[in-house]
C-alpha positions as CSV (number, residue, x, y, z in Angstrom):
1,X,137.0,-4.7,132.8
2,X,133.4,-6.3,132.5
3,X,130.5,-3.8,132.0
4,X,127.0,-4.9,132.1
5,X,125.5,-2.1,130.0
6,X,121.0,-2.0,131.1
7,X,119.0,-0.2,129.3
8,X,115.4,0.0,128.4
9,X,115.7,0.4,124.8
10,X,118.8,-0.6,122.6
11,X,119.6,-0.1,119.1
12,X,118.8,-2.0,116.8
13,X,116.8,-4.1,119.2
14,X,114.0,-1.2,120.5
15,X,114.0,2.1,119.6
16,X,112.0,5.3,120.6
17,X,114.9,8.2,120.7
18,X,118.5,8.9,121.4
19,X,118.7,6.4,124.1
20,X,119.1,3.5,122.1
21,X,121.7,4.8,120.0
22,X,124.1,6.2,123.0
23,X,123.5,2.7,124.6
24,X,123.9,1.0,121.4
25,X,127.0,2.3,120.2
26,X,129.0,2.9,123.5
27,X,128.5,-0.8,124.0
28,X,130.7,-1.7,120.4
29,X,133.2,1.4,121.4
30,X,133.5,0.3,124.9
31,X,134.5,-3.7,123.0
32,X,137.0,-2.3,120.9
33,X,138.7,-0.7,123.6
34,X,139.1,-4.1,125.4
35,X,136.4,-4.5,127.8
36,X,133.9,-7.4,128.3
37,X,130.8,-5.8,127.6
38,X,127.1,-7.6,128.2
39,X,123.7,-5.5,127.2
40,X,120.6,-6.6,128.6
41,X,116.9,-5.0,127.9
42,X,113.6,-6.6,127.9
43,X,112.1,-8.7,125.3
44,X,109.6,-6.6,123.3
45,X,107.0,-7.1,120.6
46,X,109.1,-4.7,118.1
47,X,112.4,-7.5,118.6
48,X,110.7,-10.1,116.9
49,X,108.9,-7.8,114.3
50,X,111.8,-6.8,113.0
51,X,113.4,-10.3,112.6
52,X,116.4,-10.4,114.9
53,X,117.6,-13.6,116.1
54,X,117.3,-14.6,119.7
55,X,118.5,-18.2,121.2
56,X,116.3,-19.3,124.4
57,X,118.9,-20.0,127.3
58,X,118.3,-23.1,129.1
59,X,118.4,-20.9,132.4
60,X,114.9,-19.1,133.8
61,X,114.6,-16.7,136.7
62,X,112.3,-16.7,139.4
63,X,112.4,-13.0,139.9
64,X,109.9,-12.2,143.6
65,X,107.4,-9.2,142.7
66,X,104.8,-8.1,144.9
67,X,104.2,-10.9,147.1
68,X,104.6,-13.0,143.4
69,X,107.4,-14.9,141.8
70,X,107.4,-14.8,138.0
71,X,109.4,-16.5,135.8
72,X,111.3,-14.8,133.5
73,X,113.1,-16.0,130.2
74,X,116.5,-15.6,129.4
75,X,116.9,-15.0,125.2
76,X,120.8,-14.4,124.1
77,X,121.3,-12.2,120.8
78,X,124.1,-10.6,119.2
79,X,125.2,-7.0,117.7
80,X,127.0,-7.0,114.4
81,X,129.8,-5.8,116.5
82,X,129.9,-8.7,118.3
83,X,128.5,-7.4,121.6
84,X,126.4,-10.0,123.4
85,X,122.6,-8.6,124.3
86,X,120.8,-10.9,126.6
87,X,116.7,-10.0,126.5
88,X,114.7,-10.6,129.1
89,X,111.4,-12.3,128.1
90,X,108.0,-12.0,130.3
91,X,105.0,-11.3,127.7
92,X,102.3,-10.1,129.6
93,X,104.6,-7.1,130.6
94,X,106.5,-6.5,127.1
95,X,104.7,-8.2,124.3
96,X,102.9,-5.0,123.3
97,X,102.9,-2.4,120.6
98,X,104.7,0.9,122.5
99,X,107.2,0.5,124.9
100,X,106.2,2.7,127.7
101,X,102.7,4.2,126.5
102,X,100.3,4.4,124.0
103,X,99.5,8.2,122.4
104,X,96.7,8.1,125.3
105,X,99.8,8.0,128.0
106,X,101.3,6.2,130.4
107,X,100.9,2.0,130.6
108,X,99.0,1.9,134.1
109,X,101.6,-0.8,135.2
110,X,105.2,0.7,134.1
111,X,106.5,-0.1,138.0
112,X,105.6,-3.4,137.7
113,X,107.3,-3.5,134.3
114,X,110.4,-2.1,135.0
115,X,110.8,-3.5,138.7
116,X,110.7,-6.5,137.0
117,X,113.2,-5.5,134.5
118,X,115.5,-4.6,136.5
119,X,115.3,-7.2,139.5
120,X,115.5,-9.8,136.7
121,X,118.5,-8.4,135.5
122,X,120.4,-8.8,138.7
123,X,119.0,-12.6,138.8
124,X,120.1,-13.5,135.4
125,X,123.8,-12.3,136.5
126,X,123.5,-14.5,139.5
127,X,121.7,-17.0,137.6
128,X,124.6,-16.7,134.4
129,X,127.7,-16.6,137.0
130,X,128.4,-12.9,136.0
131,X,130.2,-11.1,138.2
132,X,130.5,-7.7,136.5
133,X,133.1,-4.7,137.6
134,X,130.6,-2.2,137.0
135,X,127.1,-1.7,136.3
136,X,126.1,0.8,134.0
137,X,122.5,2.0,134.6
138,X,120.2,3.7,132.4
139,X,117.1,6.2,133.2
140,X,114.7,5.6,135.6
141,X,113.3,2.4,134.2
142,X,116.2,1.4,135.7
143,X,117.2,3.2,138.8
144,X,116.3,0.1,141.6
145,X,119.2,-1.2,140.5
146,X,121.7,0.3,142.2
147,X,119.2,0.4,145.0
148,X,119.0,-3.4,144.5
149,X,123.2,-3.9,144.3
150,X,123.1,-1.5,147.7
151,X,120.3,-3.7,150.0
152,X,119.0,-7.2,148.8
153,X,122.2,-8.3,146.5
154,X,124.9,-6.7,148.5
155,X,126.4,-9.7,149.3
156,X,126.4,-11.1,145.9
157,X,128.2,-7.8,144.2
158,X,130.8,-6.6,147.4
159,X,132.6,-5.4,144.3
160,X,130.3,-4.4,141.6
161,X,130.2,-0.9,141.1
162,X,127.3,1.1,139.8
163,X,126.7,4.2,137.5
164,X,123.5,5.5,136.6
165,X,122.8,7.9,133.9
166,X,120.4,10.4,133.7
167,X,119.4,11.2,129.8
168,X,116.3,13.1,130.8
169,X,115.8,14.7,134.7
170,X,112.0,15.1,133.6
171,X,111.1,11.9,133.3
172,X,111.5,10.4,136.6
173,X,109.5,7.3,136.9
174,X,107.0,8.7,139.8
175,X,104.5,6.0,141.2
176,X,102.0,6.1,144.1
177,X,103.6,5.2,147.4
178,X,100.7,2.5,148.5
179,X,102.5,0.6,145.4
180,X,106.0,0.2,147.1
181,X,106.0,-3.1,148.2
182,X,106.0,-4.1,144.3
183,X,109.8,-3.0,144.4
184,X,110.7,-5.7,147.0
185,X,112.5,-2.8,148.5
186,X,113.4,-2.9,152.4
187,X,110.9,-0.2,154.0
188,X,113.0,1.7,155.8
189,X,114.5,2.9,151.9
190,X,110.9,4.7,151.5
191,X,112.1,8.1,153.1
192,X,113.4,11.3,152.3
193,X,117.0,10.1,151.8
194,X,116.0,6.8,149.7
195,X,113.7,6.6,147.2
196,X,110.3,8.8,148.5
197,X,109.8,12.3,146.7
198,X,106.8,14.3,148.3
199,X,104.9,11.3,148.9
200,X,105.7,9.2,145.7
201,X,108.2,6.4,144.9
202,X,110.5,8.1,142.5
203,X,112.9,5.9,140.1
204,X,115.1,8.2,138.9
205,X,115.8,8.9,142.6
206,X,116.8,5.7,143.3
207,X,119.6,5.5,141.0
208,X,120.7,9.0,141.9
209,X,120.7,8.2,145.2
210,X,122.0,4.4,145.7
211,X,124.7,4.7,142.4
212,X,128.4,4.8,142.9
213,X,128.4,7.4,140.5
214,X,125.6,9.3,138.5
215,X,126.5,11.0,135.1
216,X,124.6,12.9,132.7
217,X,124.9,13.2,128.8
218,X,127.1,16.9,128.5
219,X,128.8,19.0,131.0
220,X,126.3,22.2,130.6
221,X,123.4,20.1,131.9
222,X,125.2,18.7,134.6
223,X,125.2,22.0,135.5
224,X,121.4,22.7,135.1
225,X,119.8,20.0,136.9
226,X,121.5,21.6,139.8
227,X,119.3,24.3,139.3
228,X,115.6,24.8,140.6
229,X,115.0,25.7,136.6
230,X,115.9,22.7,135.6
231,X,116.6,20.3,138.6
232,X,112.8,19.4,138.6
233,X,112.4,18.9,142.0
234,X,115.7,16.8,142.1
235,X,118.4,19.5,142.3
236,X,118.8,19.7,146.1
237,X,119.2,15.8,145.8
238,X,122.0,16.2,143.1
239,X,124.3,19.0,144.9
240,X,124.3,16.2,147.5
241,X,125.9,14.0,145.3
242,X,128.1,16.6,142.9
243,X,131.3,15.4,143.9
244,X,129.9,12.2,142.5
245,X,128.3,13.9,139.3
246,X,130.0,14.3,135.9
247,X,128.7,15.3,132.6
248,X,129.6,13.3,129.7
249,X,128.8,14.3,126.5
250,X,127.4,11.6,123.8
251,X,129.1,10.6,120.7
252,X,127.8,9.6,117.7
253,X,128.1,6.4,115.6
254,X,129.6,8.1,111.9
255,X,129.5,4.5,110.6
256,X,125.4,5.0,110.4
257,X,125.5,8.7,110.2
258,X,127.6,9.7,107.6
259,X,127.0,11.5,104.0
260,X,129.6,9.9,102.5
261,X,128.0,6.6,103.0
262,X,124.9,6.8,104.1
263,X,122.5,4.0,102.5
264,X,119.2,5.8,103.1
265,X,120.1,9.0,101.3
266,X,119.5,9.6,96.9
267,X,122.9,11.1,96.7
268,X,126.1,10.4,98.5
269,X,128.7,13.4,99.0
270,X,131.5,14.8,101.5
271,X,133.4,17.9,102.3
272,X,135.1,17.8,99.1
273,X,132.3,17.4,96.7
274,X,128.7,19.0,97.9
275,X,127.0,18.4,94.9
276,X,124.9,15.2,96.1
277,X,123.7,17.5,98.8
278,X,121.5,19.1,95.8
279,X,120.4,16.4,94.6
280,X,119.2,15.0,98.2
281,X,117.1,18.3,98.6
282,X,115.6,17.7,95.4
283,X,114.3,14.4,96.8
284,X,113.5,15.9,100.0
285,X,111.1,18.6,98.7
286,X,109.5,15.7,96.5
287,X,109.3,13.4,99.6
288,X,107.5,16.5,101.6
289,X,105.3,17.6,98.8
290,X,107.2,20.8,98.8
291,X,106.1,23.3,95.9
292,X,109.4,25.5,96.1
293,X,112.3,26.0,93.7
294,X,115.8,24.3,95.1
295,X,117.0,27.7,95.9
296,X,114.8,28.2,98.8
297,X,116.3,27.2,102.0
298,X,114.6,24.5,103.8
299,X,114.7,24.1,107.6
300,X,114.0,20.7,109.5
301,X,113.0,19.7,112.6
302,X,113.2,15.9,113.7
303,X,111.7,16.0,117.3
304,X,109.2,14.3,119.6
305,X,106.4,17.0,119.7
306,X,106.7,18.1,123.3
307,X,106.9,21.4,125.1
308,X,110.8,20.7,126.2
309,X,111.6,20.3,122.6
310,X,110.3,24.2,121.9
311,X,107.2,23.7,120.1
312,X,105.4,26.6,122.3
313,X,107.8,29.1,121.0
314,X,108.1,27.6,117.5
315,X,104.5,27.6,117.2
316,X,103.7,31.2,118.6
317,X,106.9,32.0,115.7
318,X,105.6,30.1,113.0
319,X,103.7,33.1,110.9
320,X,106.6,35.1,111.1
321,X,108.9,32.3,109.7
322,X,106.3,31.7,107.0
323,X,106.5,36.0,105.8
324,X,110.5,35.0,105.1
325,X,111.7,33.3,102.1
326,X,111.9,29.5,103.3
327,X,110.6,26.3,103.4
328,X,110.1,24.4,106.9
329,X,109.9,20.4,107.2
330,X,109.1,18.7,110.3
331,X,109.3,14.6,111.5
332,X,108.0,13.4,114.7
333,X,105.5,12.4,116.8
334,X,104.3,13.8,120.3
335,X,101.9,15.4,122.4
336,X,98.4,15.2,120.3
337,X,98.1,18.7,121.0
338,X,100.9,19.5,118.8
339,X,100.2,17.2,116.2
340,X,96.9,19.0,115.7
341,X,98.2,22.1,115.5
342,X,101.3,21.4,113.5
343,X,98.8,20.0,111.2
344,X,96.7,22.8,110.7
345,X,99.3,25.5,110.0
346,X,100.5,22.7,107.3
347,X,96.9,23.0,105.9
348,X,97.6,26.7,106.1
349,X,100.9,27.2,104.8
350,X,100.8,24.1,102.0
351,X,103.6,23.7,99.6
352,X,105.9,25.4,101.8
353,X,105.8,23.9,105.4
354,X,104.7,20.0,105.5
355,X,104.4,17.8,108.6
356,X,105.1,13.9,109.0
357,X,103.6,12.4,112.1
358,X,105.5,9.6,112.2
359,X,108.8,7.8,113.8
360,X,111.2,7.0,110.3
361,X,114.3,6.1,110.5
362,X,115.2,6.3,106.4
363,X,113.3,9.7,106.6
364,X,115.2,11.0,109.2
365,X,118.4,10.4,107.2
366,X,116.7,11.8,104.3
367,X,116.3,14.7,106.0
368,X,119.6,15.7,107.5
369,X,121.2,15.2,104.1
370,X,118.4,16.8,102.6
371,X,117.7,20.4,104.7
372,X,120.3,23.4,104.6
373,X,119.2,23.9,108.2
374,X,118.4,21.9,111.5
375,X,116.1,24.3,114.0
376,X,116.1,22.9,117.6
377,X,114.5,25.7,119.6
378,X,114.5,23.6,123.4
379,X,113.3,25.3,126.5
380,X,116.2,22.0,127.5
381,X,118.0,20.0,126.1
382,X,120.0,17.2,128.3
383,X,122.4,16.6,125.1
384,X,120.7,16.3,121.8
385,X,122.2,14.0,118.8
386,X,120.4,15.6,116.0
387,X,122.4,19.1,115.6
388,X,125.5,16.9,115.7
389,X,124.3,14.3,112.9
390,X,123.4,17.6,111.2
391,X,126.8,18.8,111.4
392,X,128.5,16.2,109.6
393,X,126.2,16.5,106.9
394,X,126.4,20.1,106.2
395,X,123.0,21.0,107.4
396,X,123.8,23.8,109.6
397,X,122.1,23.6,113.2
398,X,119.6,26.5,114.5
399,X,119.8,26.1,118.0
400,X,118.8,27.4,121.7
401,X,122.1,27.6,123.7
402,X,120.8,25.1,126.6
403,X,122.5,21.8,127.6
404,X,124.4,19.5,125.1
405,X,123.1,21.9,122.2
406,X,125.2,24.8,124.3
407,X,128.0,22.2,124.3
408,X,128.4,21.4,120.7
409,X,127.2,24.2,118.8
410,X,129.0,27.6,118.4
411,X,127.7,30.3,116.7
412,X,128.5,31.8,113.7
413,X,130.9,34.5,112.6
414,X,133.4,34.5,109.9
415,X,136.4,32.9,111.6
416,X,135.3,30.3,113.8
417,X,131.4,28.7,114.7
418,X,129.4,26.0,113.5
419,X,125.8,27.0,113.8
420,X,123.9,29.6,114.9
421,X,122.6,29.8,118.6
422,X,120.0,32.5,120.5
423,X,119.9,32.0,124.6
424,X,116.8,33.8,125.2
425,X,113.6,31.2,125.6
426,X,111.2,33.2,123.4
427,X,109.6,33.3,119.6
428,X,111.4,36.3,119.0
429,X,114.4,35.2,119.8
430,X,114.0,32.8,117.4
431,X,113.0,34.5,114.7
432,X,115.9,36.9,114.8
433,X,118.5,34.0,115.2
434,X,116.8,32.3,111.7
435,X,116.9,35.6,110.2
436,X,121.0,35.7,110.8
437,X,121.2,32.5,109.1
438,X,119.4,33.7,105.9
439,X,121.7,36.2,105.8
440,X,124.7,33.8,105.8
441,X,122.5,31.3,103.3
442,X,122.2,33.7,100.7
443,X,125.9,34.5,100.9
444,X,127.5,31.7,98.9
445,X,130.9,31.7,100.2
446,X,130.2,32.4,103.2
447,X,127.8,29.6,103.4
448,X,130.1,26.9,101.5
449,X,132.9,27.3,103.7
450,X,130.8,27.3,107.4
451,X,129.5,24.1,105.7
452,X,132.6,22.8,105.4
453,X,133.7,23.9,108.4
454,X,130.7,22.2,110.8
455,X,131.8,18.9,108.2
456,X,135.0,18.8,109.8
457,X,133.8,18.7,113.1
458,X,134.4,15.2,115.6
459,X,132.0,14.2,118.2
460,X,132.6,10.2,117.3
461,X,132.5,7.9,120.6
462,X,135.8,7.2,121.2
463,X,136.4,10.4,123.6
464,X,133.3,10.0,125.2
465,X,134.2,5.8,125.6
466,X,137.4,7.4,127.3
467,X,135.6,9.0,129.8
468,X,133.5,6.7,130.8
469,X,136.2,4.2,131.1
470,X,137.5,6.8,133.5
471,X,134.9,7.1,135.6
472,X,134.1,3.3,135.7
473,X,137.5,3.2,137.5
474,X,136.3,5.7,139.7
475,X,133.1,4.3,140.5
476,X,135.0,0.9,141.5
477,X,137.4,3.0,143.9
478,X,134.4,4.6,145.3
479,X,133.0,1.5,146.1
480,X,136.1,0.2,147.5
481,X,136.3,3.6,149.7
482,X,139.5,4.2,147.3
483,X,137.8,7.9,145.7
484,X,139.3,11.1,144.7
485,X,136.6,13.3,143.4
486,X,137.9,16.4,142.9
487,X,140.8,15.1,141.0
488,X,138.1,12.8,138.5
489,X,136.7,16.5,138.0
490,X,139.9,18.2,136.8
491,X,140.2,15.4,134.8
C-alpha cells in the first residue's frame, strides 16, 4: 500500500505539540509494517536551524493561487527510519520564526499559507509520478485536500483515497468568505454542504466533508465532537458522516520515551529498579529552584497554557493545592493571560510551585521522569500523549475523565487502575481527586506497586498502525463504492 502521510508539522522536522510526534512515528510504524510511506510538510525556518539535511529536487511546481502562480520548491529529506519527507519550499510564506502565529496571534495570511501547502502537495505527486493508494490528511491546515482530490484532481486520483484526521475540533481554520477565490475552489463548493460555516470558509470542514473517511485520535472523543458540548459548531456535520467516523487512539514512540533509556534524563531506571527515579527528582527540584525536601510530592504540568487545557479551574484551585503538603512544576507556553498569572502565584508561592514559559524538549523529559504526579485537569481533551508518557515512567497521571485521557487512564483502587481521574469540570473537583492521590503517595506500598502497575502499561503504535491500516482499506472500498461501515465499526 502507498500512503502519502501531510501534515503541517512533523517530528523531528517542526514541532509545536503532539501533532508532530503522532505523524512522526506512525509514518516509521506504518514502514515496518510494509507499506510505501512518503511525508510531506512545508519547508520552515526551524528545518534549517536545526541542521537537517535537505537535497533540492530538480522538479518545481507552478502551484495557481488567487489569480497567481507561484513556484514552489521541491527539498527531499530523510527520517532515521528511513521514511522519505519531501518539504515544500516557498519562503515568503514559511521562512519565519512560529509556524502559525506569533504570541500576538494568528499570521494574517494562514489561508494563503496552507492553500498553498496543500495545493502544492497534490502538484508535487503529479509533478513526482506518485500515484498514492491513500491520502492521509492532517488538521485543518490541510483539509482542501480531500476537497482538491474530490473537484480539480479528480481525474488524476480515480483511485486515491483520502482520510482526514481531526486532532483538535477547535481549531478549525475559519477565514473570511470574500477570501475564497484564494482556494482555487469551484464556487458552487462555498455552501452549506461544502466548505461555508455561517458565513466563513472553514478548513476543517473541508476535510470532514470531502474525505473518504475522517478519524479522530481516541474513541471517547469521537464520541464528543458529536455533541453540541464539544462538536463546536461541527457536530450536526459529523453525525452526517458517523458511519464514516472512527476514533483511533494514538500511540506513542517508547524508543524516545522511555526511562530505561532515555538520554535526557540524570538517572536511568525501570520497573525493576526505581531508584534512578530519586535521583531524577533530585535534579528536577534543582532544575525548578524548588526549596522542598525529596519527600514532598511534586506534581507537573507540561501544557500549552490555554483554557481547554484547564488552567481556569487549576488556577481558581491553586491556593488550595498550595495549603497541602506538595510541590507543583509547570512547562509551557500559552495564552499571555496565563502566563501572567501563572507567574505571579510563582512569585507568591516561591520554592514550592515554579513556572517555565518555555517549549523544551530535554525539560519535558526531565520532568516526566522527575515528578511523582502528572495533573491534566482539561475542560477536553481530543487524546493527550502526556499522561501516557507519564505512565511508563512511573509518574502517576491526575486527570479529568474527558476524551483520550478517559480512554487511557483508569482510576485508582487497590486491584486494578492506573491513575486517578475526577469527571466533574470544577476546582473542587480537582482538589479532592489530588487529595486521593496524597493519600495513596504517602502509602508506600501502595504507591510502589500502582507505579509498577501504570509501568507495565502498552499504548506503543503498533495497534493503533493496525487500525489505521484497516481503515486505509476501507477508505479505498469507499472510494471504489466497495464500503461496509457498520462492520469497520465492530471491528
Amino acid at each position: 500500500m502507498k500512503v502519502v502521510i501531510v501534515s503541517s508539522e512533523v517530528s523531528p522536522f517542526a514541532k509545536t505539540g503532539g501533532l508532530a510526534d503522532v505523524t512522526g512515528t506512525l509514518s516509521h510504524v506504518l514502514k515496518n509494517m510494509g507499506c510505501e510511506v512518503m511525508v510531506f510538510l512545508p519547508f520552515y525556518r526551524e528545518v534549517w536551524q536545526k541542521g537537517i539535511e535537505a537535497e533540492k529536487l530538480d522538479v518545481d511546481v507552478a502551484v495557481p493561487i488567487d489569480r497567481r502562480t507561484l513556484t514552489v520548491g521541491i527539498y527531499r529529506s530523510m527520517t532515521l527510519g528511513g521514511v522519505p519527507v519531501y518539504l515544500l519550499k516557498r519562503d515568503e510564506y514559511y521562512d519565519r520564526t512560529y509556524l502559525y502565529a506569533t504570541p500576538e496571534g494568528d499570521y494574517f495570511d494562514n489561508l494563503e499559507r496552507f492553500t498553498l501547502f496543500s495545493r502544492a502537495v497534490v502538484e508535487s505527486l503529479m509533478a513526482l509520478k506518485e500515484i498514492p493508494d491513500v491520502i492521509h490528511c492532517n488538521d485543518w491546515q490541510t483539509g482542501l485536500i480531500p476537497a482538491y482530490i474530490q473537484s480539480l484532481y479528480a481525474p488524476h486520483f480515480k483511485e486515491t483515497a483520502t482520510v482526514f484526521t481531526i486532532h483538535n475540533i477547535a481549531y478549525q481554520g475559519l477565514f473570511p468568505a470574500t477570501l475564497f477565490d484564494i482556494t482555487g475552489l469551484p464556487q458552487d463548493m462555498y455552501n452549506m454542504e461544502g466548505v461555508e460555516f455561517w458565513g466563513k470558509i472553514n478548513l476543517l470542514k473541508a476535510g470532514i466533508v470531502y474525505a473518504d473517511v475522517v478519524t479522530t485520535v481516541s474513541e471517547k472523543y469521537s464520541k464528543e465532537i458529536q455533541t453540541p458540548e464539544y462538536g463546536y459548531g461541527l457536530e450536526g456535520v459529523l453525525k452526517k458522516r458517523k458511519d464514516r467516523l472512527f476514533g483511533v487512539l494514538n500511540g506513542v514512540d517508547y524508543s524516545q520515551w522511555n526511562p530505561a533509556t532515555d538520554r535526557y534524563i540524570t538517572a536511568n531506571y525501570n520497573e525493576k529498579d526505581l531508584s534512578g527515579k530519586a535521583l531524577c527528582k533530585e535534579d528536577l527540584i534543582r532544575e525548578f529552584s524548588l526549596d522542598i525536601d525529596p519527600s514532598v510530592p511534586l506534581i507537573g504540568i507540561i501544557s500549552r497554557f490555554a483554557e481547554q487545557k484547564g488552567f481556569d479551574i487549576l488556577s481558581e484551585a491553586m491556593d488550595e493545592l498550595m495549603k497541602l503538603r506538595l510541590a507543583i512544576v509547570i512547562l509551557g507556553t500559552g495564552e499571555k493571560r496565563y502566563q501572567t498569572l501563572l507567574s505571579e502565584l510563582a512569585s507568591r508561592y516561591r520554592g514550592r510551585l515554579s513556572v517555565k514559559i518555555a517549549f523544551n524538549e530535554a525539560l519535558a523529559h526531565k520532568m516526566e521522569a522527575g515528578c511523582d504526579f502528572l495533573l491534566m485537569p482539561s475542560r477536553y481533551e481530543p487524546c493527550g500523549l502526556n499522561q501516557i508518557y507519564s505512565l511508563r515512567y512511573g509518574t502517576i497521571p491526575i486527570v479529568r475523565a474527558t476524551g483520550g485521557l478517559d480512554d487511557t487512564i483508569r482510576d485508582y483502587s487497590e486491584k486494578d487502575g492506573n491513575g486517578f481521574k475526577f469527571k466533574e469540570y470544577s476546582s473542587k473537583a480537582l482538589v479532592e481527586k489530588v487529595k486521593e492521590a496524597l493519600k495513596v503517595y504517602r502509602n508506600k506500598k501502595r504507591w510502589q506497586t500502582l507505579q509498577k502497575r501504570a509501568m507495565r502499561e502498552d499504548f506503543s503504535w503498533q495497534r493503533s498502525a493496525r487500525t489505521y491500516l484497516s481503515i486505509y482499506k476501507f477508505a479505498m472500498n469507499a472510494k471504489r463504492g466497495e464500503i461496509s461501515s457498520t462492520e469497520m465499526h465492530k471491528k
